[in-house]
DRENTORNU-347973 format. One record per atom (N, C-alpha, C, O): atom name; residue number from 1; z negated, y negated, x negated. Coordinates in steps of 0.2 Angstrom, whole numbers, plus 2048, in hexadecimal, padded with zeros to 3 digits. Layout:
N
{atom CA&seq NUM&pz Z&py Y&px X}
...
//
This chain:
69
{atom N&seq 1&pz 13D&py B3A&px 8C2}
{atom CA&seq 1&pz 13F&py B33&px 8C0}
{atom C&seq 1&pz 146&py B32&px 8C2}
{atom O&seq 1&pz 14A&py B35&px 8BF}
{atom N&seq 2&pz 146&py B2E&px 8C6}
{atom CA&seq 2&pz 14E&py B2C&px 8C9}
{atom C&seq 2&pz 150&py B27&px 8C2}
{atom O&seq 2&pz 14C&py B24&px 8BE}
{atom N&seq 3&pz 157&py B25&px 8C3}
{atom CA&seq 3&pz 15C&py B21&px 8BF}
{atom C&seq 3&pz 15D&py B1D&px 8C4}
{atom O&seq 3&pz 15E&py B1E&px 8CA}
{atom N&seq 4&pz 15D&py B17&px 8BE}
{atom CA&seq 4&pz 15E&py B11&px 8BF}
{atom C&seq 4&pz 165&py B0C&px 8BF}
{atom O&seq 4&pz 167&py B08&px 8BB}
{atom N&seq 5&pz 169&py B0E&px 8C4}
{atom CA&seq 5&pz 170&py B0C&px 8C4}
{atom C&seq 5&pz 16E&py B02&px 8C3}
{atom O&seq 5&pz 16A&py AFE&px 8C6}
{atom N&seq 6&pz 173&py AFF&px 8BE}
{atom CA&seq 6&pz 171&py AF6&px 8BD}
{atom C&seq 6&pz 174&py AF7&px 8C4}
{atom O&seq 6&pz 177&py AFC&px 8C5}
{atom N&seq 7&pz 172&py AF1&px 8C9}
{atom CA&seq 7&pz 176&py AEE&px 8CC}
{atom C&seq 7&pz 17B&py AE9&px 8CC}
{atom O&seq 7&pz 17C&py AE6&px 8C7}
{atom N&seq 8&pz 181&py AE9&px 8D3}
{atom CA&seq 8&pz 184&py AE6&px 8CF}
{atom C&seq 8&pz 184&py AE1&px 8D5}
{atom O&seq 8&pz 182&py AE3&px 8DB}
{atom N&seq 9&pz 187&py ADA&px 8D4}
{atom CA&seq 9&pz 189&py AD6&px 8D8}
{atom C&seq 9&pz 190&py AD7&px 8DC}
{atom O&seq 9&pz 196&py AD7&px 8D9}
{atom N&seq 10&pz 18E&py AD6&px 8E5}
{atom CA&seq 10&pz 191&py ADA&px 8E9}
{atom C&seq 10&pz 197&py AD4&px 8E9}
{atom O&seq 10&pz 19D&py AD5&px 8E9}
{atom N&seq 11&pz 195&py ACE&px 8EB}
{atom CA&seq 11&pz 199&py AC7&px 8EC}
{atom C&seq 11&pz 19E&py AC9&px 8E4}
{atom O&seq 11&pz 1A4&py AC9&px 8E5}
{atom N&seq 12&pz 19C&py ACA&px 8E0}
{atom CA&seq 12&pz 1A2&py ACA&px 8D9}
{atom C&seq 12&pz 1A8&py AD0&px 8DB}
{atom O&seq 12&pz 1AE&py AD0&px 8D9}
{atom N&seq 13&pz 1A6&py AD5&px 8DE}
{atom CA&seq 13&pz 1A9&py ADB&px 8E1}
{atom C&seq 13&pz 1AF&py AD9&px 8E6}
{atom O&seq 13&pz 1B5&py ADB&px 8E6}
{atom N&seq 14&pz 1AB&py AD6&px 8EA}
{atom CA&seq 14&pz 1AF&py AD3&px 8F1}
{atom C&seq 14&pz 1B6&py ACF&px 8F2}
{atom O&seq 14&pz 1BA&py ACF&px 8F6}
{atom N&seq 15&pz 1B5&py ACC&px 8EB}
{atom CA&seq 15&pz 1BA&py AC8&px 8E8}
{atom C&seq 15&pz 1C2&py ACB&px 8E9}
{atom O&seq 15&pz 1C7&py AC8&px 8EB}
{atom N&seq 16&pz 1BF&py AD3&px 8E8}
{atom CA&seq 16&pz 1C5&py AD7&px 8E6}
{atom C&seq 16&pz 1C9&py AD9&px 8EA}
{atom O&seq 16&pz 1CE&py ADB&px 8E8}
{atom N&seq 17&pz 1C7&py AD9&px 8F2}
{atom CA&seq 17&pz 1C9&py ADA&px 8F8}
{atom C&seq 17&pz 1CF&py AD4&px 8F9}
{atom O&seq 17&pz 1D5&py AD4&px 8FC}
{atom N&seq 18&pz 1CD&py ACE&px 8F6}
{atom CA&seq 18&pz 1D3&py AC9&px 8F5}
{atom C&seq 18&pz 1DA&py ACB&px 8F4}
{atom O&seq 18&pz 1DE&py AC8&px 8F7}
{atom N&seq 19&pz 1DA&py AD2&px 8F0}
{atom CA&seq 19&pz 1E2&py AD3&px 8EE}
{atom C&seq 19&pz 1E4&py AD7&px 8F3}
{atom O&seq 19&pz 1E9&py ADA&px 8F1}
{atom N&seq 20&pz 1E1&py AD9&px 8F9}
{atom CA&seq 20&pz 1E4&py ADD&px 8FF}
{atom C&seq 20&pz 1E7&py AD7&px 902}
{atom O&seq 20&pz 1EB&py AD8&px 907}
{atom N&seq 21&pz 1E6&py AD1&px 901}
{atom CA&seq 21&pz 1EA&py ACC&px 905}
{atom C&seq 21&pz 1F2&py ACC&px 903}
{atom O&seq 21&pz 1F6&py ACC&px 908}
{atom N&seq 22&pz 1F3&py ACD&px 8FC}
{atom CA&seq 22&pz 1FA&py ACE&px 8FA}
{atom C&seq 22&pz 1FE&py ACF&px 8FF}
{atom O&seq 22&pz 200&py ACB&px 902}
{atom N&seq 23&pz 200&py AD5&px 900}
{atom CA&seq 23&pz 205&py AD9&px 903}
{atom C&seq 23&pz 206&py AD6&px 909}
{atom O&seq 23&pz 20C&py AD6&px 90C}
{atom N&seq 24&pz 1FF&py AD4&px 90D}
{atom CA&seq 24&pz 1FE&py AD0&px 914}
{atom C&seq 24&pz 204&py ACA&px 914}
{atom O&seq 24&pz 209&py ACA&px 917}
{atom N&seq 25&pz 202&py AC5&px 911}
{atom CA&seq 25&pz 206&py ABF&px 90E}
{atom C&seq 25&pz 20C&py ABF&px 90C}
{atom O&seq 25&pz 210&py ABB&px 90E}
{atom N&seq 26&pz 20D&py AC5&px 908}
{atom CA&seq 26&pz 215&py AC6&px 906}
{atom C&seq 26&pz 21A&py AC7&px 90C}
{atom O&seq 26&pz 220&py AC7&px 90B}
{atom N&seq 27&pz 216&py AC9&px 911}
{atom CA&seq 27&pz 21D&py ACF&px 915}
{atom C&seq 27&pz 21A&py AC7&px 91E}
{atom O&seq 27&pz 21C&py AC6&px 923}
{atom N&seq 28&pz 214&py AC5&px 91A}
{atom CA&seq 28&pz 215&py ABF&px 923}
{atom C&seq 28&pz 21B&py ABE&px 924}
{atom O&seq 28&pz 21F&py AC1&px 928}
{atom N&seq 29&pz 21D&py AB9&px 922}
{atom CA&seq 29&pz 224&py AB3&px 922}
{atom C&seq 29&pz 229&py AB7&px 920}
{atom O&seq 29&pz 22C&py AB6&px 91A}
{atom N&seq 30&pz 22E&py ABD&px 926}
{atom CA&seq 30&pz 234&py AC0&px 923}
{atom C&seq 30&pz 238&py ABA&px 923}
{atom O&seq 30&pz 23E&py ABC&px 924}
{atom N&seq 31&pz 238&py AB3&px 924}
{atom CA&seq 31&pz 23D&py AAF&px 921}
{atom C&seq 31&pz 23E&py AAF&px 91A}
{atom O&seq 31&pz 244&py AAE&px 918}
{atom N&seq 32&pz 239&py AAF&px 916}
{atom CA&seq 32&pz 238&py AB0&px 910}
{atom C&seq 32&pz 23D&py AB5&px 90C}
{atom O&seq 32&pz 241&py AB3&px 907}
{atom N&seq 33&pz 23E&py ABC&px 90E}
{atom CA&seq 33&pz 240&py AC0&px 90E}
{atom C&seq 33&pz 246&py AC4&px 911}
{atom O&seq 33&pz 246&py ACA&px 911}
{atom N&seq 34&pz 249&py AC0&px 915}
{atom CA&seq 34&pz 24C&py AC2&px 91C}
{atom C&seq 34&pz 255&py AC1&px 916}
{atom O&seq 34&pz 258&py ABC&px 918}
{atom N&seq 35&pz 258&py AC4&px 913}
{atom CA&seq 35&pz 25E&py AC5&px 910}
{atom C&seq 35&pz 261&py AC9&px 90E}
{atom O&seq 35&pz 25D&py ACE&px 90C}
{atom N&seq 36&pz 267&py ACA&px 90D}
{atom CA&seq 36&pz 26A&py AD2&px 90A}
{atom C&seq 36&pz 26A&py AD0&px 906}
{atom O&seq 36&pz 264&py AD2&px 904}
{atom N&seq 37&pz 26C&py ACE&px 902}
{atom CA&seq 37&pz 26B&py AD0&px 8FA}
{atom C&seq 37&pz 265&py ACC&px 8F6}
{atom O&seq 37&pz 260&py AC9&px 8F9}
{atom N&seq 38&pz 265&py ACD&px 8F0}
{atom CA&seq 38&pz 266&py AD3&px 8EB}
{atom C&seq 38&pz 265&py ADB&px 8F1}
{atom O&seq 38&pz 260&py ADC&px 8F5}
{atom N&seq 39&pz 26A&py ADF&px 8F0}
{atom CA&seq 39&pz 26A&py AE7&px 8F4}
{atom C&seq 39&pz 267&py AEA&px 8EE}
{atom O&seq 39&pz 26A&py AE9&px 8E9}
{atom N&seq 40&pz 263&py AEE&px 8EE}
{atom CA&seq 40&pz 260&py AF5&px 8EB}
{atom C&seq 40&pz 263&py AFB&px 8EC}
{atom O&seq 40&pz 260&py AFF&px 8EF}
{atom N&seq 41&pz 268&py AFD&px 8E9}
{atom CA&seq 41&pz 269&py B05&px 8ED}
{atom C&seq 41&pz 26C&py B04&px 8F3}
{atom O&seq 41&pz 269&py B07&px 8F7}
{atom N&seq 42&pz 272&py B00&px 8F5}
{atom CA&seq 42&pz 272&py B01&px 8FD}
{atom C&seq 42&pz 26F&py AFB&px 900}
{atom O&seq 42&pz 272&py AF8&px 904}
{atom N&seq 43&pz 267&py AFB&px 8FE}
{atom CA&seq 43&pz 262&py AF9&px 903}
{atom C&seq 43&pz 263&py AF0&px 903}
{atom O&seq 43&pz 264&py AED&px 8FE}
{atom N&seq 44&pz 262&py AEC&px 909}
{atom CA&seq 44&pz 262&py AE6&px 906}
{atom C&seq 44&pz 25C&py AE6&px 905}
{atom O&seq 44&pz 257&py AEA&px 906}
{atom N&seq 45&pz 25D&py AE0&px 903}
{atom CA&seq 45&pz 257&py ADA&px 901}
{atom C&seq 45&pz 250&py ADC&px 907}
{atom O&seq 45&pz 24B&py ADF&px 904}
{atom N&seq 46&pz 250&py ADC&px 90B}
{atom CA&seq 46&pz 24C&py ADA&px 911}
{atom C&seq 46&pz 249&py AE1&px 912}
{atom O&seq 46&pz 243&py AE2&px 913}
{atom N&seq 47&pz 24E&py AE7&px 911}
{atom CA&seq 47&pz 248&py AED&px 912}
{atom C&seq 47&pz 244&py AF0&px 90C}
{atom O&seq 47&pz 23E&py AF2&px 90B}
{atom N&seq 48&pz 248&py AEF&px 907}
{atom CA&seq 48&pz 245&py AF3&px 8FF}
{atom C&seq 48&pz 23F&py AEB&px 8FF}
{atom O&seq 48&pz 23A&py AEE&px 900}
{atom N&seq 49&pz 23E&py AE6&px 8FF}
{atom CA&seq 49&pz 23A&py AE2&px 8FD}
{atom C&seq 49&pz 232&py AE6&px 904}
{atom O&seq 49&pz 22C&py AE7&px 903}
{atom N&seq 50&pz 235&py AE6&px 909}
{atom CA&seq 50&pz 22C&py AE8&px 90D}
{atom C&seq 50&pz 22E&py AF0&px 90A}
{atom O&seq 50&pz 229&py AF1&px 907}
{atom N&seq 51&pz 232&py AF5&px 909}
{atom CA&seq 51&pz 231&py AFA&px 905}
{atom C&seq 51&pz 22E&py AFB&px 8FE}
{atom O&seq 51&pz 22C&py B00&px 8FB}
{atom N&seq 52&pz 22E&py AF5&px 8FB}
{atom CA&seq 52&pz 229&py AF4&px 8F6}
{atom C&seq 52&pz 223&py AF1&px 8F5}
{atom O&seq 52&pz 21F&py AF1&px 8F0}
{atom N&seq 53&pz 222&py AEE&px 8FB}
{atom CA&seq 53&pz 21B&py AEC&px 8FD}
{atom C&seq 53&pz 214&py AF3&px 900}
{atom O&seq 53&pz 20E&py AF3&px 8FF}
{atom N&seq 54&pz 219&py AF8&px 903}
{atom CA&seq 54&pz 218&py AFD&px 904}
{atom C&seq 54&pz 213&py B02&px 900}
{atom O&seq 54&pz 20E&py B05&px 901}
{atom N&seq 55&pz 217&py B02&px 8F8}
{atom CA&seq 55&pz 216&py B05&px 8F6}
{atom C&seq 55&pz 211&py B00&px 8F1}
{atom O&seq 55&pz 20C&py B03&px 8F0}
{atom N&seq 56&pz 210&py AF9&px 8EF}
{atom CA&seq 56&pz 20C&py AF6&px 8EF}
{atom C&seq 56&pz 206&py AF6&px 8F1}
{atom O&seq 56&pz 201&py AF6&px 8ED}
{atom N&seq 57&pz 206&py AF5&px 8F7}
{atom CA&seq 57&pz 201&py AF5&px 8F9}
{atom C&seq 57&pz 1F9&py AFD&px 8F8}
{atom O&seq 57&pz 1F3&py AFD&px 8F7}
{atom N&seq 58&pz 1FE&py B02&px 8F8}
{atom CA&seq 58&pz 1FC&py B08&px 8F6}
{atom C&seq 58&pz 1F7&py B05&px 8F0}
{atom O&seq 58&pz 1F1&py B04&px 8F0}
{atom N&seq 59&pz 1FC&py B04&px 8E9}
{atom CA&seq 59&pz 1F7&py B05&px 8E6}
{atom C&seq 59&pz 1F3&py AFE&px 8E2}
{atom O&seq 59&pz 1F0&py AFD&px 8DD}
{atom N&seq 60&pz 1F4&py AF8&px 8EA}
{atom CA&seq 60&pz 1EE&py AF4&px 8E8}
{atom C&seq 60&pz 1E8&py AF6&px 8EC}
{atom O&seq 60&pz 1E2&py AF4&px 8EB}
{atom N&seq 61&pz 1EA&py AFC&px 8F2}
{atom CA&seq 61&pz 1E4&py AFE&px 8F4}
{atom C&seq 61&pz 1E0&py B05&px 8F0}
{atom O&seq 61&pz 1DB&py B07&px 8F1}
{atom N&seq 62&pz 1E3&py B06&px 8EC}
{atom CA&seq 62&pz 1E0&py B0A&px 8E8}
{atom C&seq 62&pz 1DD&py B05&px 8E2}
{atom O&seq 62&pz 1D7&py B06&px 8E3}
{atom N&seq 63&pz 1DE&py B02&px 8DE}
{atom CA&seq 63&pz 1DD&py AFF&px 8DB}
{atom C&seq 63&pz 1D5&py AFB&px 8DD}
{atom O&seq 63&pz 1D0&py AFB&px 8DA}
{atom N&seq 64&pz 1D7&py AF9&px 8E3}
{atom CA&seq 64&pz 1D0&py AF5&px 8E3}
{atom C&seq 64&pz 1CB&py AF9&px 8E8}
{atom O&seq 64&pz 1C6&py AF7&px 8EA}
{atom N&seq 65&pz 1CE&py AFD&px 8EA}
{atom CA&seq 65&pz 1C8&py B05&px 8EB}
{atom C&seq 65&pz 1C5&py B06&px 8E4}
{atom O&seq 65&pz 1C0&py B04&px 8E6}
{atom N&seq 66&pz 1C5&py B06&px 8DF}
{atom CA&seq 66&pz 1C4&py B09&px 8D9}
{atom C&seq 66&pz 1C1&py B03&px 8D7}
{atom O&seq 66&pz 1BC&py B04&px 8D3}
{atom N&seq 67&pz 1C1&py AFE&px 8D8}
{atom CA&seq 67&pz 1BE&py AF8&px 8D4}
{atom C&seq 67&pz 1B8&py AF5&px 8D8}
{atom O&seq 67&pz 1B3&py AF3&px 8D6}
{atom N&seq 68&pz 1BA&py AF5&px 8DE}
{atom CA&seq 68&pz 1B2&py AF5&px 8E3}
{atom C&seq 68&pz 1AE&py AFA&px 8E5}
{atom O&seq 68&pz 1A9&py AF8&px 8E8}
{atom N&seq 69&pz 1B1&py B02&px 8E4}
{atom CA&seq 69&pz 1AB&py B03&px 8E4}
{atom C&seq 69&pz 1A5&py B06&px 8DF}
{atom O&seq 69&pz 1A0&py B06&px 8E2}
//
């Protein structure tokens, strides 16, 4: 006798591929982003911000790995 996994709705899932757009948007327009300061450690403004989209992005792809599948 096999197991009956519920189904789940796929379109409610898909949604979630949504938050992979973040990081895309954040870092299009380096006019946005494009100044020295606030500096981090040194770092301006312009490189620590796509350095933490970086790291961002990591774990919204983990995140919504985990939640779609």
């Amino acid at each position: 006798m096999s197991k009956q996994v519920p189904s789940t709705d796929p379109g409610r899932r898909r949604w979630w591929y949504l938050v992979l757009l973040a990081p895309f948007l954040a870092t299009l327009f380096p006019q946005i982003y494009n100044s020295m300061s606030p500096a981090v450690g040194g770092l301006p403004f312009f490189y620590w911000y796509q350095l933490a989209w970086v790291i961002v992005t990591g774990l919204l792809t983990i995140l919504v790995y985990y939640l779609v599948r």
